[in-house]
N, C-alpha and C positions, 0 to 999 in steps of 0.2 A: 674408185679404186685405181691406181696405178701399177699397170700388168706392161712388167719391163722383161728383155731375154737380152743375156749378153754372153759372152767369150772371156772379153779381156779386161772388163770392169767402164767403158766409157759409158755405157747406158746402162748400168747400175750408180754409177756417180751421178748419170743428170736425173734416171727415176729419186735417187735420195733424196738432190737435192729438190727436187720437184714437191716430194712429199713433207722435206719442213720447211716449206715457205706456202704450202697449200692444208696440210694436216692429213692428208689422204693417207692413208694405206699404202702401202707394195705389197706387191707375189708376184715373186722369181718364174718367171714364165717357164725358164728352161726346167726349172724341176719339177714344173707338174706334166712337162712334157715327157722328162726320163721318168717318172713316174706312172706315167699316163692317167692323168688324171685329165676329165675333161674341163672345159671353161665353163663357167657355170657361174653368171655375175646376177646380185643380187637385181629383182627387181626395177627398173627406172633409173639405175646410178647411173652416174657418169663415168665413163673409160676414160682411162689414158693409155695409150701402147707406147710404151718407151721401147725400141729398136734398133740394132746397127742398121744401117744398110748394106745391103748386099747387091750389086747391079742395079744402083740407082731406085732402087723398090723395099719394101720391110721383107723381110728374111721368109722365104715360102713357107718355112716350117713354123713358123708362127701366123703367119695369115691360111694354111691349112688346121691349123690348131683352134683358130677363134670360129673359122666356117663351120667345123665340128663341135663345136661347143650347143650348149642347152640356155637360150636366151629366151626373153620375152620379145627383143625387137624393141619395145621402147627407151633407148637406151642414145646418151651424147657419148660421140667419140672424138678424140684428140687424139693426135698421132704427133707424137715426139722423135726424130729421126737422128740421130750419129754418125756422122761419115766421117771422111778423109779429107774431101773436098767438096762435095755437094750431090743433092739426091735427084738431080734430073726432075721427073717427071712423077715422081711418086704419087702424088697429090692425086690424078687421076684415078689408080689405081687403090688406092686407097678410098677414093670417094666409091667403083666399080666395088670393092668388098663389103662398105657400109649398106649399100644399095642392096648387096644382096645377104645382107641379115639383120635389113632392117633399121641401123642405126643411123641419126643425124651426123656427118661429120661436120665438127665444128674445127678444123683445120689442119694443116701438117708443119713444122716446125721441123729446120734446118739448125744440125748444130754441130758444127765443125768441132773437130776433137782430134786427138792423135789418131795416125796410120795404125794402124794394128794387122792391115792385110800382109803378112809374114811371106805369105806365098805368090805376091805380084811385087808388094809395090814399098818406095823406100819408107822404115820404120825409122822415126825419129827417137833417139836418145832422152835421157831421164830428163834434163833442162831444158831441152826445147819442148819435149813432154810437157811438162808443167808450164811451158809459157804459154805453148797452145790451151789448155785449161785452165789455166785462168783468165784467158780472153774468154772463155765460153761461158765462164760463170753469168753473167750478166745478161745475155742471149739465154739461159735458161731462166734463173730466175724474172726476166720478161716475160716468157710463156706462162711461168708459174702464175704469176701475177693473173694473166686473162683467163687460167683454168680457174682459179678460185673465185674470181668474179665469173665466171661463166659466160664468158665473150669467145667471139671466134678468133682463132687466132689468120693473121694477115696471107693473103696467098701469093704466092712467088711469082715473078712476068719467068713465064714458059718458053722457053726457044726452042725454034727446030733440033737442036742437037740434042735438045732435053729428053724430048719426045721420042727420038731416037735410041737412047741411052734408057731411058724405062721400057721401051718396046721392043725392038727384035736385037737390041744388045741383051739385056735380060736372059731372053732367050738363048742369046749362044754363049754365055756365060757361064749359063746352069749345064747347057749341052755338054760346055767342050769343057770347063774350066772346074765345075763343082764334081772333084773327085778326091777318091785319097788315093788314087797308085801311085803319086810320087812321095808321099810321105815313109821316110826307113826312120831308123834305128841305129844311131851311130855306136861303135865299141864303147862311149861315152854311157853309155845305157846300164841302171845298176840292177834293174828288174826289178823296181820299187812297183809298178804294177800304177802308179798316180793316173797315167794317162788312160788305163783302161775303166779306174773307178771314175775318172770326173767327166769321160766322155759323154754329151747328150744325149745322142743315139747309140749309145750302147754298140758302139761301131768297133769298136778296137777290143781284139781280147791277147794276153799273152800268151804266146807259143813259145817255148823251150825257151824259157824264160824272156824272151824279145813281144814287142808289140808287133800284130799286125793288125793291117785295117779292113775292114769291110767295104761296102757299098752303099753304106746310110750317112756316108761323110756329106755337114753341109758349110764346111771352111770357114765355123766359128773362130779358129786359130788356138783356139783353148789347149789344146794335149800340146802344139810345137809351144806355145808360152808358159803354160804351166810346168811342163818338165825341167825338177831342180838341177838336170846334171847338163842341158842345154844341148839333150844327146840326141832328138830328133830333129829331122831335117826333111825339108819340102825341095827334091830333084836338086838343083843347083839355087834356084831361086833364094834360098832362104840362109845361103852358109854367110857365114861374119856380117848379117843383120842384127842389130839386137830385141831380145824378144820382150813384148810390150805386156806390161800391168797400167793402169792407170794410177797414175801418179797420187799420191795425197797429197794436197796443196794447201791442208789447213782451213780449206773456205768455209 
């Protein structure tokens, strides 16, 4: 089974394509999490976690999601990861979660994809979009390839900054960075109400017809890129960025 969580669609493009070149299954992580539905994998199967990354690591709210789940422990995991630029150190930590529920990891897999962090960092436009994923396709479907034969996939040469950027960056990423006080509501805002139904955590509700945010923000970027009228906005950081879907490229 391939168990993907995304925001802005690049790890639902690589779980898809994952699953028609493997024949596996997907389930939308994020909705069994809005949901609360717990994890709950058949029997001996084999995982895949298809994930953004978040601070060089898979998204807390989904590695607290699977430590709470109802497992046997006999169970292969593969961990397929989304960035921007690269996931540091993940692998570690990743192996530190299989360890403790049990699971074999049989590897982590880097796959560079569009920016989508709306709230840091530069988002690239629809063509460079797509050029970026279509260089990716290839680097997934290679993964695909060793999930379906059942091999491990390759581990990455680690460097000190790696190490650093999974471990106490991590940390003050989540501290200082994973918040929603800088997220408003521009006069652009029609009180279509979008950003409070698709939010994960159920973080955002509308007041006198505007959104506000809560305290369960984890900077999926979902509500600033989903929003049709482009009326939300992240403090300064996010004004005349454009807001990221993952491209269709036809692959």
């Amino acid at each position: 089974m391939i168990y993907y969580f995304t925001g802005t669609g690049n790890s639902e493009f690589a779980a898809k394509r994952i699953a028609e070149k493997t024949g596996m299954p997907t389930v939308p992580v994020y909705e069994y999490i809005s949901e609360g539905k717990i994890f709950e994998p058949v029997q001996g199967e084999t995982l895949v976690f298809v994930t953004p990354t978040h601070g060089w690591r898979i998204p807390r709210i989904v590695s607290d999601w699977i430590k709470a789940g109802s497992f046997d422990g006999a169970h292969k995991a593969y961990f397929v990861m989304t960035c921007g630029s690269e996931i540091g150190n993940a692998e570690k930590h990743c192996k530190a979660l299989c360890d403790e529920c049990g699971f074999e990891l049989m590897g982590v897999g880097e796959v560079v994809m569009p920016e989508n962090y709306v709230a840091m960092f530069y988002v690239p436009g629809e063509e460079e979009s797509k050029a970026i994923v279509e260089k990716a396709v290839p680097v997934i479907d290679g993964y695909a390839e060793l999930i379906a034969e059942g091999k491990p996939l390759e581990p990455k040469k680690i460097s000190l900054a790696d190490k650093l950027k999974s471990g106490v960056v991590n940390d003050a990423f989540y501290s200082m960075f994973v918040k929603a006080d800088k997220f408003y509501a521009t006069d652009k805002c029609i009180s279509c109400g979008l950003c409070a139904v698709s939010c994960l955590t159920h973080n955002i509700e509308l007041k006198n017809g505007k959104p506000t945010w809560g305290d369960r923000c984890v900077h999926c970027m979902k509500c600033i890129c989903d929003c049709p009228e482009h009326a939300i906005e992240y403090g300064k950081a996010s004004v005349g960025k454009p807001r990221y879907h993952c491209p269709d490229i036809g692959a």
